[in-house]
Residue frames as qw, qx, qy, qz and C-alpha x, y, z in Angstrom:
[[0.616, 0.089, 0.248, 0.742, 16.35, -2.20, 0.89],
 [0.094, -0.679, -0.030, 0.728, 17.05, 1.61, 0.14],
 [0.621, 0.517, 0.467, 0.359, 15.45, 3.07, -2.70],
 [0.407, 0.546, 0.015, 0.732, 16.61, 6.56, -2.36],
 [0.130, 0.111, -0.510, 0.843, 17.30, 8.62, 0.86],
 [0.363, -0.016, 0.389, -0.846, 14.70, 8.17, 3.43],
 [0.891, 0.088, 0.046, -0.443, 12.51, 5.73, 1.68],
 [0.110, -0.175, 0.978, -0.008, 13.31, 1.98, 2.32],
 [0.791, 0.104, -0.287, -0.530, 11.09, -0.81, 0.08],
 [0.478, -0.261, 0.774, -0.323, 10.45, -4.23, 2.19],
 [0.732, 0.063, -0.426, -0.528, 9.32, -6.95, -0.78],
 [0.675, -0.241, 0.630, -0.297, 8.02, -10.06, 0.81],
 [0.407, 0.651, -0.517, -0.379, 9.64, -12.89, -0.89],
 [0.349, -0.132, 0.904, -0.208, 8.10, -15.97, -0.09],
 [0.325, 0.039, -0.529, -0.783, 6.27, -18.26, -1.89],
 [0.478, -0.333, -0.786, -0.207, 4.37, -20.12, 0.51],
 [0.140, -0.648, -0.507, 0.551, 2.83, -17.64, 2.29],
 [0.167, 0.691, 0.352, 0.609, 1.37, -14.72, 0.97],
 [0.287, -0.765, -0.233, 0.528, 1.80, -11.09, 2.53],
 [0.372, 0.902, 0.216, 0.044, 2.07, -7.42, 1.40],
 [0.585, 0.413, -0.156, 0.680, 5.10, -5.69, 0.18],
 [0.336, -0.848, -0.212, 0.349, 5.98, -2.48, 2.95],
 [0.575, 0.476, -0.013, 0.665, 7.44, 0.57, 2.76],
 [0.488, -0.641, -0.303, 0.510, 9.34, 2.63, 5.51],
 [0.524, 0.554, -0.003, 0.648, 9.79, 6.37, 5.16],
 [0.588, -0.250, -0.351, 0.684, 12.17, 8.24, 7.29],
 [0.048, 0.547, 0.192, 0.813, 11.74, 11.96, 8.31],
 [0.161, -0.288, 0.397, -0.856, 9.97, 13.88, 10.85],
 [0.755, -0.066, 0.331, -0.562, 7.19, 11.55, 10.79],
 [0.004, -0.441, 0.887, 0.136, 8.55, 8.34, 10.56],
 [0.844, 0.150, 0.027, -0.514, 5.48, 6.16, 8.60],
 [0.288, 0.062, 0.939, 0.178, 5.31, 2.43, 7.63],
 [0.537, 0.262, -0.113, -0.794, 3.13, 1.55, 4.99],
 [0.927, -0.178, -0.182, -0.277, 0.88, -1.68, 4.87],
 [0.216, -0.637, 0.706, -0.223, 2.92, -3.44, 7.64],
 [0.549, 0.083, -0.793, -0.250, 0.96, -7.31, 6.53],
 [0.797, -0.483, -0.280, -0.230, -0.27, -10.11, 8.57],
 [0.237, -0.865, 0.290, -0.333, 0.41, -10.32, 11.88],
 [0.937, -0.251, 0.243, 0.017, 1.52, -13.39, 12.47],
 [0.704, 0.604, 0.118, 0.355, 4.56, -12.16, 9.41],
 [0.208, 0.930, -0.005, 0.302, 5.61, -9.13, 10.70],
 [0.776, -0.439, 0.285, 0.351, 8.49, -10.50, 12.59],
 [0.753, -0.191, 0.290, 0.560, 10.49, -10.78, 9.75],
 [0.275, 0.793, 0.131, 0.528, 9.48, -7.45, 8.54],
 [0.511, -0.853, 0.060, -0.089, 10.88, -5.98, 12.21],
 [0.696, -0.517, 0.254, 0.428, 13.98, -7.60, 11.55],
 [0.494, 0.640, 0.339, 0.480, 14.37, -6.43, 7.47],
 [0.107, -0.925, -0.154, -0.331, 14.01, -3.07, 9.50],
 [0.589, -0.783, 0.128, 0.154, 16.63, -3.40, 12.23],
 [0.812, 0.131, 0.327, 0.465, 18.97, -4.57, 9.63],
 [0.399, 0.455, 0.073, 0.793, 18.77, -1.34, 8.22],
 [0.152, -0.136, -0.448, 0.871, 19.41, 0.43, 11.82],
 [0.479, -0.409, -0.234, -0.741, 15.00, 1.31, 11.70],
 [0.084, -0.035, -0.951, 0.295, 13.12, 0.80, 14.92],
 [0.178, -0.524, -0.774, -0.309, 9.80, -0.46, 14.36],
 [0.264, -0.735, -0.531, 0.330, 9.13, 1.73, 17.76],
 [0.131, -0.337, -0.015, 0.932, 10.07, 4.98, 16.43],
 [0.042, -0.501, -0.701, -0.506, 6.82, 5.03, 14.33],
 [0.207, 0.233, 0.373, -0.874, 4.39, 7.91, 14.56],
 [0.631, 0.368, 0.112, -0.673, 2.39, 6.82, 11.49],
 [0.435, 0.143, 0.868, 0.194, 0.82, 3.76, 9.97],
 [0.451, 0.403, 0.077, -0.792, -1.13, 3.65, 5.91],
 [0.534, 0.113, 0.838, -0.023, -2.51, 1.50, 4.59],
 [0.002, -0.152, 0.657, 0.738, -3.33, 1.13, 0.71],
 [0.542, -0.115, -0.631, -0.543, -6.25, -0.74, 1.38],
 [0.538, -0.470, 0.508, -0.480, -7.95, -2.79, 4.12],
 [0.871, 0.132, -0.454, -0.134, -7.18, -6.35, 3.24],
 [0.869, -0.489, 0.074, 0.021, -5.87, -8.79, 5.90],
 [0.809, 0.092, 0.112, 0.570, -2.36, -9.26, 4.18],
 [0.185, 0.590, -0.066, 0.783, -1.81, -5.60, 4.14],
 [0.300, -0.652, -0.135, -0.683, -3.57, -4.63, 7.37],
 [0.750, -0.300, -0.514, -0.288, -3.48, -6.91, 9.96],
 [0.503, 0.134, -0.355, 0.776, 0.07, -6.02, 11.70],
 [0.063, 0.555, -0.057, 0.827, -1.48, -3.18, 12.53],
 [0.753, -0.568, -0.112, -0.313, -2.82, -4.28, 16.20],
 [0.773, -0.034, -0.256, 0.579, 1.02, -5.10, 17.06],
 [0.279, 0.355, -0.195, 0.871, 1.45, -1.36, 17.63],
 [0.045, -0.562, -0.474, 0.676, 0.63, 1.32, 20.74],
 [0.075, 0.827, 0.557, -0.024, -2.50, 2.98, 20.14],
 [0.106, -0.804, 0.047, 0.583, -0.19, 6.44, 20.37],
 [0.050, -0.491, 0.416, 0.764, 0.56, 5.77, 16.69],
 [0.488, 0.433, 0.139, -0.745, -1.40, 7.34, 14.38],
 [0.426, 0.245, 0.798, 0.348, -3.27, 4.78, 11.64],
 [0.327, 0.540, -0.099, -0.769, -4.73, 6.26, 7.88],
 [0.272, 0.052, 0.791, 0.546, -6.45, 5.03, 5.42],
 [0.142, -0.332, -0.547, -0.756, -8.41, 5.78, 2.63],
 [0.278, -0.118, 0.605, -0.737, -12.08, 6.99, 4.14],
 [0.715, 0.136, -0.412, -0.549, -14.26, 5.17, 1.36],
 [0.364, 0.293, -0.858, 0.211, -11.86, 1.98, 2.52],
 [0.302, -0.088, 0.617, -0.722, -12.86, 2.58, 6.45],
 [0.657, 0.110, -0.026, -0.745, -16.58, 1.99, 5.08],
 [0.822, 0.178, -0.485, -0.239, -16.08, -0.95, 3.27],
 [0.084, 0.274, -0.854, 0.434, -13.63, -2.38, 6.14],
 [0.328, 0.047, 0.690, -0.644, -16.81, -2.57, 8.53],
 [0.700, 0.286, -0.081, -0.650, -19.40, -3.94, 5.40],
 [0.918, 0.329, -0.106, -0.196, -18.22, -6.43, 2.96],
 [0.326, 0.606, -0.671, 0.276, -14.61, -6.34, 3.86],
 [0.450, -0.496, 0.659, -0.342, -15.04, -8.04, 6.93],
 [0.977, 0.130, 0.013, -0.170, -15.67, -11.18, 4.98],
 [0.662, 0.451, -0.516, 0.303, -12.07, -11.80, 3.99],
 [0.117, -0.523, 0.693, -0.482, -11.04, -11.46, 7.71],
 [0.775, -0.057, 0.320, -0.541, -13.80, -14.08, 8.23],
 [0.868, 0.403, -0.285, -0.056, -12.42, -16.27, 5.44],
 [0.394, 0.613, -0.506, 0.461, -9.16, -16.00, 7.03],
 [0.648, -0.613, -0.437, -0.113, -10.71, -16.87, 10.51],
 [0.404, 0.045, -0.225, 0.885, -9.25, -13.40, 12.00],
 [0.005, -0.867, -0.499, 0.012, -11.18, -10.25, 12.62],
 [0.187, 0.908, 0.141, 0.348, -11.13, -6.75, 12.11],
 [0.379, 0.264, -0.422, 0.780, -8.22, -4.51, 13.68],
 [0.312, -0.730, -0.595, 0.122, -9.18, -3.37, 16.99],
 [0.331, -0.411, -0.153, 0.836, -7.29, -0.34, 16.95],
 [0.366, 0.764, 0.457, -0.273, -8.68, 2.82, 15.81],
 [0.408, 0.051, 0.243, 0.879, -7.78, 4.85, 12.79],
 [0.135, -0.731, -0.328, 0.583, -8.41, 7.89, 13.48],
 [0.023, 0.557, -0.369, -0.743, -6.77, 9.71, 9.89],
 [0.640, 0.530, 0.550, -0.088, -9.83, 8.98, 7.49],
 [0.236, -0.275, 0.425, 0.829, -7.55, 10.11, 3.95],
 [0.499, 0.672, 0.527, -0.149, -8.96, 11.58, 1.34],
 [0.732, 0.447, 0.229, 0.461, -7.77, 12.44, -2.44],
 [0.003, 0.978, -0.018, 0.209, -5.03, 15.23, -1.99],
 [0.514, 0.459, -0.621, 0.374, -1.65, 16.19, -0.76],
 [0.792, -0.600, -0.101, 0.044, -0.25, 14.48, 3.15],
 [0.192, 0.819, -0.358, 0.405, 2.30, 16.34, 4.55],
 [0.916, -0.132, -0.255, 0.281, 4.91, 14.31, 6.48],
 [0.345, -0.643, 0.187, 0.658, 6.86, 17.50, 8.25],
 [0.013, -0.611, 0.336, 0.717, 8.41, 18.64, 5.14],
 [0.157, 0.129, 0.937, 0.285, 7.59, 15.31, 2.87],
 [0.638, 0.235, -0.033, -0.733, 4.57, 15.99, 0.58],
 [0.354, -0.076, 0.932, -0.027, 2.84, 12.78, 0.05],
 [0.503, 0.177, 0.039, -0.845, -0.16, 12.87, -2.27],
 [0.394, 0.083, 0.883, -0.239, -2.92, 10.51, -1.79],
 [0.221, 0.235, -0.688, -0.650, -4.50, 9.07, -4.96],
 [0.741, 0.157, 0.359, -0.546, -8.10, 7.65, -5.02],
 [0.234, 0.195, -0.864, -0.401, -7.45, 4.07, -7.02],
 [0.638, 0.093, 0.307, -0.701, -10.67, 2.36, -6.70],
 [0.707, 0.396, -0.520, -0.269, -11.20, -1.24, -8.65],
 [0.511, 0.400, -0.753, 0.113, -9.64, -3.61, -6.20],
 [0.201, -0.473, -0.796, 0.319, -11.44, -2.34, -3.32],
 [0.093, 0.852, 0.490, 0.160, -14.00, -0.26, -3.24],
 [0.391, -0.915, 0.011, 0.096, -11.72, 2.43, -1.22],
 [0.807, 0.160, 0.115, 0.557, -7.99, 1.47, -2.63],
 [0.107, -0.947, 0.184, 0.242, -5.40, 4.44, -2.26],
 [0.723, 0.296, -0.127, 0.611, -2.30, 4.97, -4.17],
 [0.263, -0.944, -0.028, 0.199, 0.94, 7.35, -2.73],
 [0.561, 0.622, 0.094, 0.537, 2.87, 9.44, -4.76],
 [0.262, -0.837, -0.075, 0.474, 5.57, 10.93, -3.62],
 [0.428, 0.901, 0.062, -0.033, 6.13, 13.74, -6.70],
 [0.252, -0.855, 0.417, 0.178, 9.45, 14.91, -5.61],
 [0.483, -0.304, 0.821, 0.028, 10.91, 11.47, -6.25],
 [0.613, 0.247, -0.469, -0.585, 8.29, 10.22, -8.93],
 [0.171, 0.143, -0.966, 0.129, 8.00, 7.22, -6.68],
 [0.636, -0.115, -0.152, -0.748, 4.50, 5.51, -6.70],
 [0.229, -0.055, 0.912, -0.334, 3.29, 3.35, -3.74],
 [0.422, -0.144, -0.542, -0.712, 0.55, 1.22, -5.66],
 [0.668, -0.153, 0.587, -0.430, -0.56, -1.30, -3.25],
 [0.592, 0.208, 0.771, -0.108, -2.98, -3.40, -5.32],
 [0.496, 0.730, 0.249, -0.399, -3.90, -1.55, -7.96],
 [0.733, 0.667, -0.129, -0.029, -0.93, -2.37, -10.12],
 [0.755, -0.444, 0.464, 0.130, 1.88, -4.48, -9.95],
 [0.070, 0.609, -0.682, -0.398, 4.90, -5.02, -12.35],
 [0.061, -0.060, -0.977, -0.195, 3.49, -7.65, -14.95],
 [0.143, -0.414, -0.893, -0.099, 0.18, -7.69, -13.43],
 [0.266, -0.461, -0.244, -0.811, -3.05, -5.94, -11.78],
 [0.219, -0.119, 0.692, -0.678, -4.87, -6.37, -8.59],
 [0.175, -0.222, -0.833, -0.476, -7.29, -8.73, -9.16],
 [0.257, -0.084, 0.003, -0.963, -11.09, -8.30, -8.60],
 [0.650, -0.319, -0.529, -0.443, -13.12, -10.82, -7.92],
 [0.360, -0.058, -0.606, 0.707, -13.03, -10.12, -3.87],
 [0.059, -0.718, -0.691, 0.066, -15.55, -8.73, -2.45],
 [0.015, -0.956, 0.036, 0.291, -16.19, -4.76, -3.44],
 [0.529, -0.281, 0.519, 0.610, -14.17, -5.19, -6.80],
 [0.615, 0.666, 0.360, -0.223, -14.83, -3.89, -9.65],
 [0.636, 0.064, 0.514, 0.572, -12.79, -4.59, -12.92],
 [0.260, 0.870, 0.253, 0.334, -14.22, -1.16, -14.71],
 [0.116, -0.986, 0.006, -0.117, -13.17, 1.01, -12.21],
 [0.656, -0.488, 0.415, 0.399, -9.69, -0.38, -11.77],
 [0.614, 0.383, 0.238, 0.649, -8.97, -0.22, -15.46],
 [0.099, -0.965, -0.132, -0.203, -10.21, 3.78, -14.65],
 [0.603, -0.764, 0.197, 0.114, -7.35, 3.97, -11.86],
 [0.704, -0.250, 0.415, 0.519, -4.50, 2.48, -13.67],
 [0.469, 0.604, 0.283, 0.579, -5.32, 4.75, -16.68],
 [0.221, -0.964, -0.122, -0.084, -5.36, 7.56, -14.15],
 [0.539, -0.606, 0.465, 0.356, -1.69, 6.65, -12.65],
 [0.772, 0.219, 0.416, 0.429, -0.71, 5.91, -15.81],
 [0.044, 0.962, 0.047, 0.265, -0.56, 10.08, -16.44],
 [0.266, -0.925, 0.264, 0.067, 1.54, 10.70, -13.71],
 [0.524, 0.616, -0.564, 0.166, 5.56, 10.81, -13.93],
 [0.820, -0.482, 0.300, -0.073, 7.12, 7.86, -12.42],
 [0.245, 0.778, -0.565, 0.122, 10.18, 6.63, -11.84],
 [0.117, -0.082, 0.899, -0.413, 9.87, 4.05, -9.01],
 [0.686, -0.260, -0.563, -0.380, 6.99, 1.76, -9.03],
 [0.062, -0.229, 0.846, -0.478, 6.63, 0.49, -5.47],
 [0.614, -0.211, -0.448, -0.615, 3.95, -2.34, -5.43],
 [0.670, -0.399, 0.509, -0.364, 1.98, -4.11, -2.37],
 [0.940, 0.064, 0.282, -0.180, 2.79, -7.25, -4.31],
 [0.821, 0.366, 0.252, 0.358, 6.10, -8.65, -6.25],
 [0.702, -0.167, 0.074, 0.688, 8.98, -6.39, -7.63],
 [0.142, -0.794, -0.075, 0.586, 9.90, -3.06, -7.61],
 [0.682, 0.521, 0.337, 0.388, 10.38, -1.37, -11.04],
 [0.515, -0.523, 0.136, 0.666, 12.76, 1.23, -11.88],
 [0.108, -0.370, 0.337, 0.859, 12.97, 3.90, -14.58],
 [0.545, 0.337, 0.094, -0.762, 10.34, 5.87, -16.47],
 [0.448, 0.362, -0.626, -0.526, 10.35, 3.38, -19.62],
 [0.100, 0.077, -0.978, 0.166, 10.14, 0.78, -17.56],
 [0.172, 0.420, 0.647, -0.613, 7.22, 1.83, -15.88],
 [0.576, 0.290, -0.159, -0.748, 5.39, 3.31, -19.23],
 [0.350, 0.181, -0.900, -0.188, 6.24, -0.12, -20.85],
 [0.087, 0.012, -0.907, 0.411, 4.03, -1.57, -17.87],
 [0.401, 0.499, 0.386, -0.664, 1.03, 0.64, -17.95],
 [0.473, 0.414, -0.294, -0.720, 0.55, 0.02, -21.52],
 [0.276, -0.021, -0.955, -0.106, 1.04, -4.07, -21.28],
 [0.112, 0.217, 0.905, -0.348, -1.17, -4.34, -18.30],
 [0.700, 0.454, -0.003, -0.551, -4.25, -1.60, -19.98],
 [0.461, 0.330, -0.644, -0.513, -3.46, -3.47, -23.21],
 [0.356, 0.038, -0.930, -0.087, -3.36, -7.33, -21.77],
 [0.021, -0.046, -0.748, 0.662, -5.68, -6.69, -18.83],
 [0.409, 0.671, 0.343, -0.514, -8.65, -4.25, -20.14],
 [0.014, -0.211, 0.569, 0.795, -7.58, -4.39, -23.75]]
């Protein structure tokens, strides 16, 4: 669904199957963000065609994080389009992360990502994107704020009602309260989380950051 010109929000809305929310923005560089498991992304390809997007006009994949339910799609695409994530992430992807793909009895993407991010602004042609170091869920965890809009892509790191939880391997329940007190600063309007429903208007969203610090890390 369209949350405001150019940025379409994909929530996955099953309950017996877990996968990550997505989000498609339009523009000179036409990005997906976490695109989920692969064995899912069918009916994120057709969510997209519905609203006249083709999955093949992609130039750029990011990812929030490197978990399997966020990450895994990403070997469905040609190698000619460009993948990014966090560069702390990257690290952990090839350490301890590879356990959850093991748990999952998958394995690591074989494509390469080649756009190692790091805290600051990502320029999409004219789109400023700015990439947010959220640490706490994984060791490497990105948020993306786009400013213009006040619309904040959390992934994991904070979710309407709830929090990204931490006991996973390379969690750490300090440094996530750290992160959500950090985003909790900036002006938002849109929530967009990798998990569950999209929130809407600033109050809404303070109202959220102050249950989850309060009920989470109180």
């Amino acid at each position: 669904m369209r949350v405001f010109k150019d940025v379409n929000f994909y929530p996955w809305q099953s309950y017996q199957e877990n996968n990550a929310n997505s989000v498609f923005i339009e523009g000179a560089v036409p990005t997906l963000i976490d695109p989920g498991h692969a064995h899912l992304f069918s009916n994120l390809a057709m969510a997209m065609a519905r609203d006249g997007v083709d999955p093949g006009r992609l130039k750029l994949i990011l990812f929030t994080h490197g978990h399997p339910d966020h990450i895994e799609a990403t070997d469905l695409f040609d190698e000619k389009v460009l993948r990014g994530i966090g560069g702390k992430e990257y690290a952990y992807m090839k350490e301890d992360g590879k356990e959850l793909f093991m748990a999952l009895g998958t394995q690591l993407p074989a494509r390469p990502f080649k756009l190692l991010l790091k805290e600051g602004p990502l320029f999409l042609g004219e789109k400023e994107l700015l990439v947010i170091d959220t640490p706490g869920h994984s060791p490497g965890s990105i948020c993306l704020y786009l400013r213009n809009e006040g619309a904040l892509i959390s992934g994991d790191t904070v979710f309407s009602l709830g929090v990204g939880r931490t006991d996973l391997p390379g969690g750490d329940a300090g440094l996530l309260a750290a992160s959500i007190k950090k985003l909790s600063k900036l002006d938002i309007e849109y929530l967009i989380p990798g998990h569950g429903e999209m929130l809407k208007g600033r109050k809404a969203v303070k109202k959220n950051f102050e249950m989850v610090l309060s009920e989470f890390f109180g």
